[in-house]
DOVO-385307 format. One line per field, with one value per residue (C-alpha): residue number from 1; residue in one letter; x, y, z. Coordinates in steps of 0.1 Angstrom, whole numbers, padded with zeros to 4 digits, always signed. Example, Ala and Ser with C-alpha at 12.3 -4.5 7.8 and 13.67 -1.06 7.14 Angstrom:
BEGIN
num: c(1,2)
residu: c(A,S)
X: c(+0123,+0137)
Y: c(-0045,-0011)
Z: c(+0078,+0071)
//
This chain:
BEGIN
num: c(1,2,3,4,5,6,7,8,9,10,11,12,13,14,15,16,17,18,19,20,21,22,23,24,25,26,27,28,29,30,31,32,33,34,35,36,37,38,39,40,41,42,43,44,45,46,47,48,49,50,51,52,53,54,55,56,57,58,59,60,61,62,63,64,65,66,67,68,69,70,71,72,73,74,75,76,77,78,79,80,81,82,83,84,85,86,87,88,89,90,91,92,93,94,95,96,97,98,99,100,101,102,103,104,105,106,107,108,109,110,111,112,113,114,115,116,117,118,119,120,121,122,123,124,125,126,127,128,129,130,131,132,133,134,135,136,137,138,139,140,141,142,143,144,145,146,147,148,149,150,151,152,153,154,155,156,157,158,159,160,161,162,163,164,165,166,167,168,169,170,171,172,173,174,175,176,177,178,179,180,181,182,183,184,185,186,187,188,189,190,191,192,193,194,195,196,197,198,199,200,201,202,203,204,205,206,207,208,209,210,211,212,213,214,215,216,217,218,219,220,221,222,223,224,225,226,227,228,229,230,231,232,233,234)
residu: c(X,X,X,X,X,X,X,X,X,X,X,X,X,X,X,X,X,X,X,X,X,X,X,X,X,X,X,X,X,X,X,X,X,X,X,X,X,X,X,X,X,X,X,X,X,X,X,X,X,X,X,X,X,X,X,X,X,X,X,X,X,X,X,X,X,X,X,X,X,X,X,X,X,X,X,X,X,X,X,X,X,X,X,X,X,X,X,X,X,X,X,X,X,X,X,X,X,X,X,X,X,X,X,X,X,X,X,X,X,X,X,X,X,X,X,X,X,X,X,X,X,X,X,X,X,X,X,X,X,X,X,X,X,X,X,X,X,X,X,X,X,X,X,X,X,X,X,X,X,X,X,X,X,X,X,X,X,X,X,X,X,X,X,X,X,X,X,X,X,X,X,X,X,X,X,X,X,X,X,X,X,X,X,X,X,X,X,X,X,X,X,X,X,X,X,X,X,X,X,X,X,X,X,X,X,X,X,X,X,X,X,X,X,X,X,X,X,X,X,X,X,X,X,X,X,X,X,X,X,X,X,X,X,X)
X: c(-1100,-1127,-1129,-1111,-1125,-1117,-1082,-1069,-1083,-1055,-1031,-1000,-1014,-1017,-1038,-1038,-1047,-1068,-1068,-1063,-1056,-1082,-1076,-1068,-1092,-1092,-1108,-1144,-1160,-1164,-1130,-1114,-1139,-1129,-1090,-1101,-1123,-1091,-1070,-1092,-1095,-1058,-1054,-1053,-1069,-1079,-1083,-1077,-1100,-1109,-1140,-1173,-1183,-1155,-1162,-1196,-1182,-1161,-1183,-1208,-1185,-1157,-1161,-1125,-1122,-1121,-1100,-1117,-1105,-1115,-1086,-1097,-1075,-1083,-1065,-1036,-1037,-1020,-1037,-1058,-1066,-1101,-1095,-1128,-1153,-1178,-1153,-1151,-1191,-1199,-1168,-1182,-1217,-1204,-1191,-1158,-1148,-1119,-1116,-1081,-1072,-1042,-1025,-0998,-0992,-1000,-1029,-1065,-1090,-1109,-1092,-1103,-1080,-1069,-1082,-1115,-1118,-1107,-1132,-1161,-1153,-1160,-1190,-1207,-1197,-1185,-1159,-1122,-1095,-1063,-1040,-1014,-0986,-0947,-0929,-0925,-0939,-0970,-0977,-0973,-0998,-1023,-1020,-1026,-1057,-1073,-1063,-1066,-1034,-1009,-0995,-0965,-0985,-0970,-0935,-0917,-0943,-0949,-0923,-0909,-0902,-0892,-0856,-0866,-0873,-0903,-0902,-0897,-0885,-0868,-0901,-0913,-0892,-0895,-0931,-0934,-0913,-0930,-0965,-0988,-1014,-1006,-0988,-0993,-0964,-0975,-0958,-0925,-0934,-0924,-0918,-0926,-0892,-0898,-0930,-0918,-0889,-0921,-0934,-0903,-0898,-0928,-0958,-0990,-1001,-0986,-1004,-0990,-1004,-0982,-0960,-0996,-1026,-1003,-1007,-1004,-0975,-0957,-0962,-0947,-0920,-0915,-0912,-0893,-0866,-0868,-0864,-0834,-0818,-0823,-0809,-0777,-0775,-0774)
Y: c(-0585,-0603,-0597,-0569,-0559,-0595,-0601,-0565,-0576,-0600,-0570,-0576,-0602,-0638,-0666,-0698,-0726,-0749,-0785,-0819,-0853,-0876,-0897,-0873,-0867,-0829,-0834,-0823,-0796,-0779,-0786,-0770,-0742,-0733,-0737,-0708,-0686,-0685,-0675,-0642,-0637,-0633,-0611,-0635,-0616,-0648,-0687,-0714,-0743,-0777,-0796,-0779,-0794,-0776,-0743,-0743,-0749,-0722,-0697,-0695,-0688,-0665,-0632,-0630,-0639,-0679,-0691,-0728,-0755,-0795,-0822,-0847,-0874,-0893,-0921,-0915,-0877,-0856,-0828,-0827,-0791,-0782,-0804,-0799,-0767,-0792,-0790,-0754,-0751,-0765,-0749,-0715,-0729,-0738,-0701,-0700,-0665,-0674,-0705,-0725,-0744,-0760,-0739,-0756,-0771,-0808,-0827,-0823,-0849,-0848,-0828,-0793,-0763,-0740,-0710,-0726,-0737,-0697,-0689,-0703,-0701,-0668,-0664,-0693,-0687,-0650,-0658,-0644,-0679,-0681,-0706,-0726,-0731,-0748,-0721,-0690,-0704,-0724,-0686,-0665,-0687,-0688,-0650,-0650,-0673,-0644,-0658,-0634,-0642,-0666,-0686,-0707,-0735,-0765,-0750,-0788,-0809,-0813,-0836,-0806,-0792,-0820,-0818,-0779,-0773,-0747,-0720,-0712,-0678,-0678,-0682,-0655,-0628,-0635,-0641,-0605,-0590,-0605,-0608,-0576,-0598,-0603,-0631,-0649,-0670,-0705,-0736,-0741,-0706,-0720,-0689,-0648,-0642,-0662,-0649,-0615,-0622,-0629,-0600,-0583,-0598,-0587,-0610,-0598,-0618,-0653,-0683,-0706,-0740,-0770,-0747,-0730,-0758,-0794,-0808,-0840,-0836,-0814,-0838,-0863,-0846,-0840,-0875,-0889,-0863,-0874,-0911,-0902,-0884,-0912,-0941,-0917,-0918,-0955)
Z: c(-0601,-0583,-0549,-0541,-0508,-0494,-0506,-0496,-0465,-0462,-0468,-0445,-0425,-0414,-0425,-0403,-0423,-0401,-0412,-0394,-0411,-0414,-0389,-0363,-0340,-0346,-0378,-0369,-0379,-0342,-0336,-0371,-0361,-0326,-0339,-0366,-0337,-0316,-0349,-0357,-0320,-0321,-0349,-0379,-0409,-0428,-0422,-0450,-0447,-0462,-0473,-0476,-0439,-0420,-0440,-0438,-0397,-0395,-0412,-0388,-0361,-0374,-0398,-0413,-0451,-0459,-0484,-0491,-0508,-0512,-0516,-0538,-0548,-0581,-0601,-0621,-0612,-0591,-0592,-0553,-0543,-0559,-0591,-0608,-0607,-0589,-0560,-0561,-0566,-0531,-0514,-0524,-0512,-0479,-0475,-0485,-0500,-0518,-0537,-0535,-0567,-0582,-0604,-0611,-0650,-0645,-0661,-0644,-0648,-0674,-0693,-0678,-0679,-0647,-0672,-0680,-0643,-0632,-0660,-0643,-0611,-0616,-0638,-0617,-0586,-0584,-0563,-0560,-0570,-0552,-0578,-0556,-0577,-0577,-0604,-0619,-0649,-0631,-0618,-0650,-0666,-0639,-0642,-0675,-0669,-0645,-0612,-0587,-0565,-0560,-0532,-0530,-0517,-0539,-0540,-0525,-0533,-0575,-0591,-0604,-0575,-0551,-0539,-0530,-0494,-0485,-0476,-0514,-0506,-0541,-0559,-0534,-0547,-0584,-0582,-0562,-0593,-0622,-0610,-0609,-0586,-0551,-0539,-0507,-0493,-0481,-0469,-0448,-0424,-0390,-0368,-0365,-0379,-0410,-0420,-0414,-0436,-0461,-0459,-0466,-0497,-0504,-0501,-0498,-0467,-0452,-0444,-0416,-0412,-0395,-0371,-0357,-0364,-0369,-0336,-0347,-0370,-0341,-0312,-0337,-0342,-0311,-0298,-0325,-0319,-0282,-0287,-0309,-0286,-0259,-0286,-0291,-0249,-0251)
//
């Protein structure tokens, strides 16, 4: 296993992934840095982070493990999480000490494999590969490929996996039972209780993204539940 020191690092703990849409003003790099600062500064034990600029960002200012990533979005696929190893090449650059990929089973573009990317993401790069995947089966075969750990990241968001609401505590549990790597539970933690209830079932570490880091998807929220409540007064 590649790594080891850096992902049993993450042993038990909590990874804040700090990330801002585009268009929100919170997506700077000093900004997505300072967000990550104030996460290891209150006990996070890793931070997940996209594009090379913010980890290049956040490196500089905190010293927990980075798990990096790059969405890229390209026609006709829908594969976006580190798609190609020239994604993963200047994530690793930037600092990153864990690189992020899809893992699930869709196409990639041109053609590339998640083994051969896994494959030379670690010869090249020498870098641990965390494969986000939707299913039992997505995960056995990133296994099998040499991933170093799993995360239920796309668990609710692959048409496979669509009408399935995160936290994919299901895939959780059989993941943690088939799987001899560790598994990281991702996507849908919203509160203490829940990600404890992760750990339980026996994840390896937890990352919590929208209900820590989405300001702009909580303040949303927030108001549209408010104006519904004032259209029901009416």
């Amino acid at each position: 296993m590649f790594g080891v020191s850096v992902i049993e690092a993450l042993r038990g703990g909590l990874v804040v992934s700090c990330q801002a849409p585009v268009d929100s003003p919170l997506h700077e790099p000093s900004v997505i840095a300072a967000i990550a600062l104030a996460s290891q500064n209150q006990g996070a034990v890793g931070v997940r982070i996209d594009t090379p600029a913010h980890v290049a960002a956040v490196r500089q200012r905190v010293q927990v493990p980075i798990i990096g990533l790059w969405k890229r979005q390209f026609d006709g696929c829908d594969v976006y999480i580190t798609p190609q190893f020239q994604h993963a090449a200047a994530i690793a650059q930037a600092g990153a000490d864990i690189i992020a990929i899809d893992a699930t089973l869709r196409p990639r573009p041109d053609g590339e494999s998640v083994a051969s990317l896994i494959q030379k993401i670690h010869a090249d790069l020498g870098k641990p590969v965390m494969a986000d995947v939707d299913t039992l089966e997505s995960a056995i075969a990133a296994a099998a490929a040499g991933a170093d750990l799993v995360g239920t990241t796309l668990y609710g968001y692959t048409a496979e996996t669509r009408h399935l609401k995160p936290p994919g505590f299901d895939l959780l549990s059989q993941l943690c039972e088939t799987l001899s790597i560790p598994t990281i539970c991702e996507g849908g933690i919203a509160s203490p209780a829940m990600a404890r209830k992760a750990l339980d079932l026996g994840a390896f570490s937890v990352v919590v993204g929208t209900a820590i880091t989405g300001i702009d998807l909580q303040v949303k929220a927030y108001c549209e539940g408010l104006r519904r409540d004032r259209a029901a007064e009416c």
